[in-house]
C-alpha positions in Angstrom: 0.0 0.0 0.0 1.5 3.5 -0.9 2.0 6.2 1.6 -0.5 8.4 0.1 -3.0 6.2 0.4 -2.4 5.4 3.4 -2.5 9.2 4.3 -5.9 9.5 2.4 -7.7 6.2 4.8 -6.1 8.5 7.6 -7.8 11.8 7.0 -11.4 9.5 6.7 -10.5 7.6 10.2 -10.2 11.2 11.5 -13.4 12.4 9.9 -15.7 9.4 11.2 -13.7 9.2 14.8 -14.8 13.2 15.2 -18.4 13.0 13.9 -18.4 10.0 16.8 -17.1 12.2 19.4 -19.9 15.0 18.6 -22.7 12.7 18.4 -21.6 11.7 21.9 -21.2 15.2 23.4 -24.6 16.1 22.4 -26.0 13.2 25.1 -27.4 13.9 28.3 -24.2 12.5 30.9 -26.0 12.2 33.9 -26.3 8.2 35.5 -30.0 6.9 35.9 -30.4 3.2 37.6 -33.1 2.5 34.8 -30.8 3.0 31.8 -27.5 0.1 30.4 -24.4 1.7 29.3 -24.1 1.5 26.1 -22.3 -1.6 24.7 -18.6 -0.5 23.3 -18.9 -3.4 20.7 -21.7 -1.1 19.1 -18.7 1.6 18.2 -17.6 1.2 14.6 -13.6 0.8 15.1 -11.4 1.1 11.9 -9.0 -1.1 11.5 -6.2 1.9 11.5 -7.0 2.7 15.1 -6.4 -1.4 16.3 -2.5 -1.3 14.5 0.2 -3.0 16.3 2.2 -0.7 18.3 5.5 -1.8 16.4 3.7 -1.3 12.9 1.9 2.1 13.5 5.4 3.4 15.0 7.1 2.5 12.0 4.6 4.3 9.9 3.9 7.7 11.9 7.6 7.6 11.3 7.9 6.9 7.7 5.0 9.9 7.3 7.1 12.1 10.1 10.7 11.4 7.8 8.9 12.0 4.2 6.5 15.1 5.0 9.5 17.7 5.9 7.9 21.0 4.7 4.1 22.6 4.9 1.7 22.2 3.1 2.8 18.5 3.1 3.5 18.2 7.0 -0.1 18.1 7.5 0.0 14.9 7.7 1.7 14.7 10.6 -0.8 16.8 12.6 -3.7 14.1 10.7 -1.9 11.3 12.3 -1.9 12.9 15.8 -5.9 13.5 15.4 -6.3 9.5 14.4 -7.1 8.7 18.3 -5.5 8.5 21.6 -2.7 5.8 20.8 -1.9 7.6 17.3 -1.3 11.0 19.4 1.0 9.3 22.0 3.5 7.8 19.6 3.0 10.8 16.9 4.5 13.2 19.9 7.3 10.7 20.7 8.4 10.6 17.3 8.3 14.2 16.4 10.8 16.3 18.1 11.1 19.8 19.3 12.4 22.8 17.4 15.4 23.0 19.0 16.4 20.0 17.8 14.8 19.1 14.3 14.6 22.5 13.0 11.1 22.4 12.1 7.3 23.5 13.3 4.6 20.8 13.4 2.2 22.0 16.1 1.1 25.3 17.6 2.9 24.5 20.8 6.3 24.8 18.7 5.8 28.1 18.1 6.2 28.1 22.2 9.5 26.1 22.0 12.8 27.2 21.3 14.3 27.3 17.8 17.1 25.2 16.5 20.9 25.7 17.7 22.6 25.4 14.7 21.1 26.7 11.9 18.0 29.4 12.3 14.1 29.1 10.7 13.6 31.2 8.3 10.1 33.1 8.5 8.4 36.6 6.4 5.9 39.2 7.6 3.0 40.6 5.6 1.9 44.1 6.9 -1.4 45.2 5.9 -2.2 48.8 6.3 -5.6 48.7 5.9 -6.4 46.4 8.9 -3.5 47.1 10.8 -2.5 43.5 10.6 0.7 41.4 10.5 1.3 37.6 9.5 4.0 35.5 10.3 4.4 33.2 7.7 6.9 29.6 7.1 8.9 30.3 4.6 12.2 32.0 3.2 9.2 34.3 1.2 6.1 34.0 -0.4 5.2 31.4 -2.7 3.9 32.5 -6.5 0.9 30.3 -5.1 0.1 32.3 -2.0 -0.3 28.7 0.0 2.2 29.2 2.7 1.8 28.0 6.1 0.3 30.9 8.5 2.1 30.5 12.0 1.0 33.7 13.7 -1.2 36.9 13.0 -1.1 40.2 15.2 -3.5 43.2 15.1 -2.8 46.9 15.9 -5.2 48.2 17.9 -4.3 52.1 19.4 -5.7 53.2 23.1 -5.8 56.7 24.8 -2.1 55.8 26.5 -0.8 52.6 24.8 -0.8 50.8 21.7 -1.9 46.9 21.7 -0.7 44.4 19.2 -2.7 41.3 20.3 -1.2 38.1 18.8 -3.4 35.0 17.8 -3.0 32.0 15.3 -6.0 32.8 13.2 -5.5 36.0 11.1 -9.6 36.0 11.5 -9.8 35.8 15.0 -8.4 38.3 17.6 -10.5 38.2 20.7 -8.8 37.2 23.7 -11.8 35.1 25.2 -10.7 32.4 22.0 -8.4 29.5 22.1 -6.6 30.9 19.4 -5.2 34.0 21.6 -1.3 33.5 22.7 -0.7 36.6 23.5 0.0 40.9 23.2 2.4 43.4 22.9 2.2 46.6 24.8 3.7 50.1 23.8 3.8 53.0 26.6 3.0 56.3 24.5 6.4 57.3 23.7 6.4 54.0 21.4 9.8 53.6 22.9 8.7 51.0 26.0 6.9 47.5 25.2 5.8 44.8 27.4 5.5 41.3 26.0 2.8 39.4 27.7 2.7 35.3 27.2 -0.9 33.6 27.6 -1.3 31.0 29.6 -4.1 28.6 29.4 -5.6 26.5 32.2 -4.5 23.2 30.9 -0.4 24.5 30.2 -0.7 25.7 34.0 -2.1 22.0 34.9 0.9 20.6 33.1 3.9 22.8 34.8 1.8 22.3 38.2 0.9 18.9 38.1 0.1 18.6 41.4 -2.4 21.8 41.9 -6.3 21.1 41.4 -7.8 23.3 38.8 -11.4 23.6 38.4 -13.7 22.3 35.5 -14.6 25.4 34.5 -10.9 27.2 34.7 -10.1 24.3 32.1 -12.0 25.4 29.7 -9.7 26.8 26.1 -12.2 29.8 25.7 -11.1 31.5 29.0 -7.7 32.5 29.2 -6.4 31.7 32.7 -3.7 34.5 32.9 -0.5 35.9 31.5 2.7 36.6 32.5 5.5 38.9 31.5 8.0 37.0 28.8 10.4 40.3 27.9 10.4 43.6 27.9 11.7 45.9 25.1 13.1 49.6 25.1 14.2 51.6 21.9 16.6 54.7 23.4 15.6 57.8 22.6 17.6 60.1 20.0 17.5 63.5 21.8 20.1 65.0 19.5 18.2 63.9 16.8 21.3 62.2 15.3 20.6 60.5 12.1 21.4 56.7 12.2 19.7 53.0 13.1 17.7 52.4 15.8 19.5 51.6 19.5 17.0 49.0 20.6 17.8 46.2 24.3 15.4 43.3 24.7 15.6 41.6 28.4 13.4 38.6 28.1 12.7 37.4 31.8 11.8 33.9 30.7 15.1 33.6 29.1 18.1 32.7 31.9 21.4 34.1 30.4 23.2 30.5 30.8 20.9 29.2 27.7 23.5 31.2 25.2 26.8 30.3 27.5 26.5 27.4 28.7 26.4 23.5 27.4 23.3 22.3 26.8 23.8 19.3 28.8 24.7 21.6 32.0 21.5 23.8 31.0 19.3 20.5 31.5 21.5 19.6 34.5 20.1 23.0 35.7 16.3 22.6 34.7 16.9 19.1 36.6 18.5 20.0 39.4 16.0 23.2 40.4 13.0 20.4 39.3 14.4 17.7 41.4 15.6 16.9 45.3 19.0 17.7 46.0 21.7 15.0 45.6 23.1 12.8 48.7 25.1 14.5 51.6 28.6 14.2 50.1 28.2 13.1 46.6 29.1 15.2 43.7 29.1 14.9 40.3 30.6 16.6 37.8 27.4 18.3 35.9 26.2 19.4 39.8 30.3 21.2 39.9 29.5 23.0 36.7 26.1 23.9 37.6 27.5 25.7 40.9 30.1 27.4 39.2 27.8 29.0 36.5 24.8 29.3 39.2 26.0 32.7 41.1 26.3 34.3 38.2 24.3 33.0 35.0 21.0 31.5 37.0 19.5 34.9 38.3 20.5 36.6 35.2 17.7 37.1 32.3 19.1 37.5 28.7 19.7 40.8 27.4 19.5 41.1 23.5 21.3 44.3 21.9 21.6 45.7 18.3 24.1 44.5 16.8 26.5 47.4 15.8 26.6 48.2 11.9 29.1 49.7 9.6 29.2 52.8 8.0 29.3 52.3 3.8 31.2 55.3 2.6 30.6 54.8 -1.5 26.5 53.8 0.0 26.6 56.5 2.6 24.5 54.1 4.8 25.2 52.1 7.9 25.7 48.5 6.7 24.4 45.2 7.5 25.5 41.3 6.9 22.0 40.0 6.4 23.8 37.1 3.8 20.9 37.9 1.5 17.8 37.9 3.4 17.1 41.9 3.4 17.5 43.7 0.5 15.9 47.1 0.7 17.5 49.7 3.2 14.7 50.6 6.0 15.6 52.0 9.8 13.0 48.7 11.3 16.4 46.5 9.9 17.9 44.7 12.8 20.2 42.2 14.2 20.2 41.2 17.6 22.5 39.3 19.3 23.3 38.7 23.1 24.7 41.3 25.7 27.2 39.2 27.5 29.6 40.7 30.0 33.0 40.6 29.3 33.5 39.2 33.0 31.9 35.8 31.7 33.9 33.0 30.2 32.0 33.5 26.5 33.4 32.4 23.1 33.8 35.3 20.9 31.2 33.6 18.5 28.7 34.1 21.1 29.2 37.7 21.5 28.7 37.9 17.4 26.1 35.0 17.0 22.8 36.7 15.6 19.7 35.4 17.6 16.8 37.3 15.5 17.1 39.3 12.6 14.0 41.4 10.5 14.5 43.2 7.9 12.6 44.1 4.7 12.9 42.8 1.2 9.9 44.9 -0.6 6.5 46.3 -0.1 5.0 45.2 3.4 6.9 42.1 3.1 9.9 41.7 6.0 11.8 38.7 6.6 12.2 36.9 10.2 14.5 34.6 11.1 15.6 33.1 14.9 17.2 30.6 16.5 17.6 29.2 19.6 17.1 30.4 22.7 13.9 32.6 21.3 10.6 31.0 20.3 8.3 32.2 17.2 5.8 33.9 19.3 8.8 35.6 21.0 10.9 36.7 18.0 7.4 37.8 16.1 6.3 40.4 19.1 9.7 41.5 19.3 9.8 42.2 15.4 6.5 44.0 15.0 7.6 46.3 17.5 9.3 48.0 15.2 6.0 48.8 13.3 4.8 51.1 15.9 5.8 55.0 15.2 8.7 56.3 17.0 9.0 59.6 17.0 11.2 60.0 19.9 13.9 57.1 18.8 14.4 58.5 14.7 16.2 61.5 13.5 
């Protein structure tokens, strides 16, 4: 049997498992002593939901190995939806950003991006809505069919300027299940507050052991937010002509996720997760971990500009972008980490560019980041720079 077919059988198990699950929601669920649970034989079963655990392992990861790029990866997210057993082993196969490089689920835009080598994403302003999309992609497709990842909305206030964030560019309330999150500007337009949603059933899963009520479960509500970074553009008093001086400090970001290994960063996550070690014993990761502790652990990293050139025969500060931006704009950036010279840092981690935005034509801006900033991060960061500054330009 080909892979697209079986694809193709997949997509109908979905269809007929979900009509099932609706038809069963609409019953009454109280108990009455007069009335026989229904008999489970009764379900229709497909044979795709009754595979052997070996066989349906070996094909989620056939599908997960073949399907690397959107539109095609949606396959991956149909083999999740199958049932219960295809959702466990579809998230055991499929890795996290960090360390496959690519975005399957909404919960990777959350997560990390890749060490090595960033993802590459566009933006699509629209100045008649006052709308931004963050699309997959290195840029858009002749057929307009790229993948959507985010969509933010301007919305202006008396004192502040709101740029709520949501994965539907049709949908912006912040009672819906599609909200993740806002951007906050103080008036100046120099000052914004990036504010991370947090839904009842993420909370249930970082506090496992804290009861949360039916109705604070439900997706619709949004059970609160918390700060994830805040962003300050300085202010050109002189008026001095030049680029934007811009610092980032993201407070869910420890400075020890750019300087140190990632096997002592997991020794830290660990060790602050876990009881302490025997009286005595010491290991080597717990040596490490105390050495960087004092002064990486209470730290949060702090993203600068990263200083540009001055062409002389362009007249223009300068830019390696290695192709991504091509048309000159003051919202061009590069950010890369603000590391004290007091730490033990390589010199590439001092130079190594986190996020960079830039713009390649009309409305159209390319976004790309890398590990330790998330999409959702690295997007409110970047349409920051679309709110009018008239304080920070010359």
């Amino acid at each position: 049997m080909s892979l697209k077919s079986i694809l193709r059988d997949l997509k109908e198990v979905r269809d007929g498992l979900g009509g099932i699950s609706k038809r069963s929601w609409s019953k009454s669920s109280h108990i009455a002593p007069d009335q026989t649970a229904p008999q489970l034989e009764n379900v229709p079963q497909s044979p795709w939901a009754s595979l052997p655990p070996e066989l349906l392992h070996d094909i989620i990861r056939r599908v997960e190995e073949s399907e690397t790029a959107w539109p095609a990866r949606a396959a991956v997210v149909a083999c999740a939806s199958v049932c219960k057993s295809w959702r466990g082993i579809t998230m055991e196969i499929v890795r996290i950003p960090e360390h496959c490089g690519k975005l399957t689920f909404p919960i990777s835009l959350k997560q990390a991006g890749p060490r090595d080598s960033p993802i590459q994403c566009f933006i699509k302003r629209n100045r008649a809505t006052a709308t931004y999309i963050l699309y997959y992609g290195l840029m858009p497709s002749e057929t307009e069919n790229d993948k959507l990842l985010l969509a933010a909305r301007r919305i202006r206030r008396a004192t502040c300027t709101d740029f709520i964030i949501s994965l539907s560019a049709r949908n912006f309330s912040r009672s819906s299940s599609t909200y993740v999150g806002k951007l906050r500007s103080g008036f100046l337009g120099t000052k914004f507050t990036i504010y991370d949603n947090q839904t009842a059933s993420s909370i249930a899963q970082a506090q496992p052991n804290r009861r949360i009520h039916s109705k604070q479960a439900s997706l619709k509500l949004p059970a609160n937010s918390y700060t994830a970074g805040n962003i300050t553009y300085e202010l050109n008093v002189l008026r001095t002509r030049g680029p934007r001086r811009m610092h980032c400090v993201m407070d869910s970001i420890p400075l020890s996720s750019v300087i140190a290994e990632p096997s002592v960063v997991q020794g830290i996550k660990e060790k602050v997760s876990s009881s302490p070690s025997p009286k005595g014993e010491t290991s080597s990761t717990d040596k490490e971990i105390a050495d960087i502790s004092p002064s990486l652990l209470d730290q949060p990293l702090v993203l600068k500009n990263k200083s540009p050139r001055w062409h002389e025969q362009l007249q223009c500060w300068c830019l390696n972008f290695k192709g991504r931006v091509t048309v000159a704009s003051v919202k061009n950036f590069q950010l890369v980490a603000d590391i004290d010279s007091s730490l033990d840092a390589s010199p590439e981690e001092h130079d190594r560019v986190i996020l960079q935005f830039g713009k390649i034509g009309k409305d159209i801006f390319t976004m790309d980041y890398r590990y330790p900033l998330s999409a959702f991060q690295a997007f409110a960061i970047c349409i920051s720079s679309f709110d009018t500054k008239p304080a920070c330009e010359g």
